[in-house]
Structures are given as C-alpha cells and as structure tokens.
N, C-alpha and C positions, 0 to 999 in steps of 0.2 A: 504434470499430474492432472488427470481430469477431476473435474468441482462443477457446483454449483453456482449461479453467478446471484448477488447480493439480492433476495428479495423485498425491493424497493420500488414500489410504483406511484404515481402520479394523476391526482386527482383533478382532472382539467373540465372545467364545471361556469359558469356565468354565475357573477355571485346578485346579480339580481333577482335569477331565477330563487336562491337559497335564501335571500330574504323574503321574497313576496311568498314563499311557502313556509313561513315560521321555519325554516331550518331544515326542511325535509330533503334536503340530498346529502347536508352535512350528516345529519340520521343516518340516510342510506349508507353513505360512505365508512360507517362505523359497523353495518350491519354486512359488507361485503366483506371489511379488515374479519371480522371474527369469523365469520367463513370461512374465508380464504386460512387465518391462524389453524384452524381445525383441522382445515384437509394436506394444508402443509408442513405441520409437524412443529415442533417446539422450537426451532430458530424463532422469534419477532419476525412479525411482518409490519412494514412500513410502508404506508399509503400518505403523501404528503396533500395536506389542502392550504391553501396560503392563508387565508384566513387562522387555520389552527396551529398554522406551524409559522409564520412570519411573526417575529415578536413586534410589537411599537414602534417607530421610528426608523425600520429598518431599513433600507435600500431595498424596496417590492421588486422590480424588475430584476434587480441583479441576483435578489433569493430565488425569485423565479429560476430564472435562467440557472443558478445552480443544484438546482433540488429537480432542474428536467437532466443536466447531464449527470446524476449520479444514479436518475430512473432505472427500471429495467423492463416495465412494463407502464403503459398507459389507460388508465379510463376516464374518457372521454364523455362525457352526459350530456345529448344531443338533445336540443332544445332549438327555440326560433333565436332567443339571445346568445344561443352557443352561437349559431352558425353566424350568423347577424357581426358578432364579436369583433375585430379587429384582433385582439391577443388573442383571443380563444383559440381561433385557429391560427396565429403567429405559434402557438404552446403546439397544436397538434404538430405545425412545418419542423420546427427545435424535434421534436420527438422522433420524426419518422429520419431526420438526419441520424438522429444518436442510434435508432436501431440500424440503421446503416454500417454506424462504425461498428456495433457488437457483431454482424453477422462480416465484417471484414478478421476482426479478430479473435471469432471463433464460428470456424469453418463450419463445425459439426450443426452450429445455430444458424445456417443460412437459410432464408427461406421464409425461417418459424414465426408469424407475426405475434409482434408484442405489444399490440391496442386492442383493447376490448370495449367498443364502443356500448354506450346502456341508451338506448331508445327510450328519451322519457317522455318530450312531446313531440306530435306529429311536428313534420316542416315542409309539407308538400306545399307545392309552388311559391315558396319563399327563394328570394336568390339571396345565395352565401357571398361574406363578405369578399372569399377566393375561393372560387368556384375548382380549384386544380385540386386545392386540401379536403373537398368535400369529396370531390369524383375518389381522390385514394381513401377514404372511410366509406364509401361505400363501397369497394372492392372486398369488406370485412365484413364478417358476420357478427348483426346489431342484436344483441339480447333486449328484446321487447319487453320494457316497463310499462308503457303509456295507459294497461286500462291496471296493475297493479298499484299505481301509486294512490289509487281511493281506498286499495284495501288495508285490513290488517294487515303489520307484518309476522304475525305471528304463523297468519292463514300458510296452509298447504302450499297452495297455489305460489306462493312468494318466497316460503323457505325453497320448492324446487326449483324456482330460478335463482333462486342467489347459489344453490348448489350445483347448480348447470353452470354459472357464470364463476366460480371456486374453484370447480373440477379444470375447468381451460385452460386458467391460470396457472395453479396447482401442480397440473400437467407440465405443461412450460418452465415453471421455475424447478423444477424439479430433474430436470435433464443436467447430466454430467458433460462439461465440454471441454476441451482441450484448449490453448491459445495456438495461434497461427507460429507454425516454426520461424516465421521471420520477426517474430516480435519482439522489442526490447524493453528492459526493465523502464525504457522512460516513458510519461507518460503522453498519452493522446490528445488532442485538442476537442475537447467535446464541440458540438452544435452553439454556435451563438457566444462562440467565445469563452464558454465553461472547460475547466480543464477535468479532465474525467478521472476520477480517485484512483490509486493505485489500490488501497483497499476500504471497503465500505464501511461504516460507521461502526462502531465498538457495539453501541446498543442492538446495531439493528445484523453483525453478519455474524452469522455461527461459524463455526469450527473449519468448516469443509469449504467452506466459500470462497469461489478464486476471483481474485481483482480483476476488473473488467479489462485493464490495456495490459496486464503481464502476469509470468507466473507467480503466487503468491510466497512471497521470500519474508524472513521477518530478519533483519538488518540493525545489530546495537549498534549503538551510536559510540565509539571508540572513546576513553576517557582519555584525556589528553595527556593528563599526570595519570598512569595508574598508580594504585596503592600494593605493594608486592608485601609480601610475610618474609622471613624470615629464608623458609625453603624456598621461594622462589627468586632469593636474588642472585645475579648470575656472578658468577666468583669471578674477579681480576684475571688478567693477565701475570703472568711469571716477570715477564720484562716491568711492568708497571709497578708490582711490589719488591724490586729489586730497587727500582726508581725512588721507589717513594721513601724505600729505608735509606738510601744513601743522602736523597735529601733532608733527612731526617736526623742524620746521623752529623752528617756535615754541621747542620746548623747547630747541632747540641757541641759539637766540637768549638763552630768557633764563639759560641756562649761563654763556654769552661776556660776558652783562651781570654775573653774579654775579662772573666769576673778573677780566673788566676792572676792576671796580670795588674789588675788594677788593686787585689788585695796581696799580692807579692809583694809588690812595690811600697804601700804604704807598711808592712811589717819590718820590713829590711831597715826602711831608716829610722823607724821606734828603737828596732833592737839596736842598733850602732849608737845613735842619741844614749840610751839606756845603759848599755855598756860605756862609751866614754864619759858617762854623768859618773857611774859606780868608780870609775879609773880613777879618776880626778879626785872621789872621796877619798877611796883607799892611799890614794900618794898624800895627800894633806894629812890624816890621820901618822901614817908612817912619818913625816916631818912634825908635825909634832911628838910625837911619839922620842925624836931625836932630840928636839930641841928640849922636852923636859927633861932627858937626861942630863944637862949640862944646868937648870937650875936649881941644883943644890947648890951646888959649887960656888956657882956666881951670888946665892943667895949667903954663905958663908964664909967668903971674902968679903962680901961688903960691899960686893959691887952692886952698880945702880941696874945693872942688866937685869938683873933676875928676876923682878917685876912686870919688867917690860918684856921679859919672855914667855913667863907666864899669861898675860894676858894676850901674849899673840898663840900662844898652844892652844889657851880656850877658842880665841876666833875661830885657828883651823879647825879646833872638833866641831865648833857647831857650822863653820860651810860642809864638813864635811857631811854632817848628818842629813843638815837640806838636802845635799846633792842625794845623799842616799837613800830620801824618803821620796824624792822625785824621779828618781831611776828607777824604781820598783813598778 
C-alpha cells in the first residue's frame, strides 16, 4: 500500500557559524520546522540539530550517524566553515548514500532530490574540504539566504522564502510511494553503518507513514504462556478422559484395597479376642453356677468342702466378670 515516508530531516550546519551568530541558524532552523509544520499538515515534523537533540555525554558521532539514517530529507547551511568542515560534508556524503537507498526502495521516489541546500554565506574561491560533495550540491537548487539573514524575520521578503523553501519540501514529503516488490520485512543497512528503521519514531510518524525498507505491518509479540477464559479452552480428547478416569479409578481401587485390608484385619482379631474372652466368661460362670449347687449339701454334712467351694464359686464369678468387662 502506498504512504508517505516519515517526515524526518536533518539539519547539517557548522556549529561555529551558530555560535559566532548568537544562535541565528538554530533560530532559522525553528522558523523553517514551523513552515514546513504548516504547509505539511498535522503529522510533527522533525528537523534533527545535534546540538538540540544530542543529550550530555552521549556518543556525538554515533547520534550523528543515526539521526542521518532515519533522515528523509537534508538541509544543508552553506557557509565557508560548512564547506571547510571535515564532518560537515562527511554528513552531506552519509546523506546522499541514504537517499540512494530510498530511491532503491521506492521506485516511484527515484530521481526526486531530498537536499535543500540554504545559501547563507558566499564561498566563492574557497576550496572545499571534498571538492566531489561540493560539485553534487551544487548540482541543486540553493535557496539564497546571504543578504536575508541582516533582516527581520518577520519581513515579507523572508517569510516568501521560507515558503518557497516549505512548499519543496512539503511537496516531497508528501508524495505516496510504494516499496520495491523485492523487498523484505528485514531491514537495510543504512549509510555509515546505521541500520535504517523499519518504522519511524512514535512522536514524529502519523498514521499513513510507510517504513522506509518494507511494507508497514504491525506484528504482537506472541505471549509465551497465553492466558485463555473459560470459552476458550480446547476440550480433551475422548481417549485422554477415558485415560485419565481409568487412572483414576484404578488408584481409588487399590486405596479401598489398602485401607480394607489393613482395617479388616485388625477387626477380625478384636472380634475373635472379644468372643473367646466372653466364652471363657460364660463357661466359668456356668461352673460355678454347678459347683454352688452341690454346697449346700457339703455345707450340711459337715464337710470341710463347702467353704472351699464357695470361695472358689466367687473367684470364678469375679474372673468371669473381668473377662466380660474386657470383651465388651
């Protein structure tokens, strides 16, 4: 699907020239952003300056280097210390590769230059520090600042060139382009070792915006465990709950076998204990029972037995009772 691609540009500038003028390109570069916001519509526009956008301590070069390959357009502020520069024009050579890669991976965009160089001081008969990066900017049409920067920028004169230099841009970013059918979701090696985004910044790309190296896909990140409800979880197999009851079943079986057996066993010989303790009462009660019958008799003759029977009748009642109170 054809988009737009991330409007994202690059503010390539000598930060000597921004100090020795109290700040005035930093200025500028605030008063092209709100231009350019105006005539491009309510997506953010993003104009990177290292100075504004490199926080403290951070790896300068390697910010550089990645803040050109997520660029999409360059402005370049031609000066004697631009050209003079070492990096300056190191940023312009990084640049003109990365539009390289865009017009490789969108066809539609070949051709279309994405530097807008701003003419701020003359640099006649100055040699650049690479004369090869100077000859392709001036292959480009240079929006002449040099006698503007003594005026207001309020004046006429200064708001139609920032809208002459808005309208270019504006134009440019604003075109719909397809990615090349050979392309894949992986991503491209930007210029200078930057790897080029698949999609551009949260803050800075609206809606429509297609990733610079593939089509724009948005891809969740699979939870590893998901979390399912109720309706979604996938009901067993037939064979599995047949499984699972028989294992179930088995083991509740041989449970019933361990805890029967083990309480069988100890009842069986309570109750035999219990019943032979009762026997043993009841036979000693019944002998005695006989043997008082017979002391009268012996008590009434005169014999010496019937004392001694007696007090063997009581012994057997009371073993008998123990037994019978202990069998119970």
């Amino acid at each position: 699907m054809a988009a737009r691609l991330p409007p994202i540009g690059f503010w390539s500038y000598a930060r000597q020239d921004d100090d020795a003028s109290q700040g005035q390109l930093s200025a500028l570069r605030l008063q092209v952003k709100a231009e350019l916001q105006q005539q491009y519509g309510h997506s953010p526009i993003t104009i990177f300056q290292d100075v504004a956008a490199i926080a403290p301590g951070a790896e300068w070069e390697r910010e550089i280097r990645n803040a050109i390959g997520r660029s999409t357009f360059l402005i370049p502020i031609i000066t004697p210390a631009f050209i003079e520069s070492e990096w300056c024009l190191k940023e312009v050579r990084i640049f003109l590769e990365r539009e390289q890669q865009i017009w490789r991976h969108f066809p539609a965009l070949d051709g279309k230059r994405r530097i807008f160089p701003v003419y701020y001081r003359s640099i006649e008969d100055l040699p650049p520090f690479d004369d090869a990066v100077l000859k392709e900017l001036r292959k480009l049409q240079w929006v002449d600042y040099r006698e503007l920067r003594y005026k207001n920028p309020h004046e006429e004169v200064v708001q139609k060139t920032l809208d002459h230099l808005g309208r270019g841009m504006s134009s440019l970013l604003h075109i719909l382009a397809e990615p090349a059918p050979a392309e894949t979701a992986s991503p491209a090696e930007a210029p200078g070792g930057v790897e080029a985004p698949l999609v551009a910044e949260a803050a800075d790309r609206p809606a429509e915006v297609l990733a610079l190296d593939a089509p724009q896909t948005s891809v969740a990140k699979a939870d590893p465990q998901p979390q399912r409800g109720p309706q979604d979880q996938t009901p067993p197999l037939a064979g599995d709950v047949a499984g699972s009851v028989a294992a179930q079943t088995a083991q509740s079986t041989q449970t019933a076998k361990t805890v029967m057996f083990d309480t069988g066993g100890a009842s069986a010989a309570s109750v035999v204990w219990t019943v032979a303790r009762q026997l043993i009462a009841a036979g000693l009660v019944v002998w005695a029972v006989i043997i008082a019958m017979h002391i009268p008799g012996d008590l009434s003759s005169g014999g010496g037995n019937g004392r001694g029977e007696i007090a063997f009748v009581v012994a057997m009642l009371g073993g008998a009772g123990i037994l019978w109170r202990a069998g119970r």
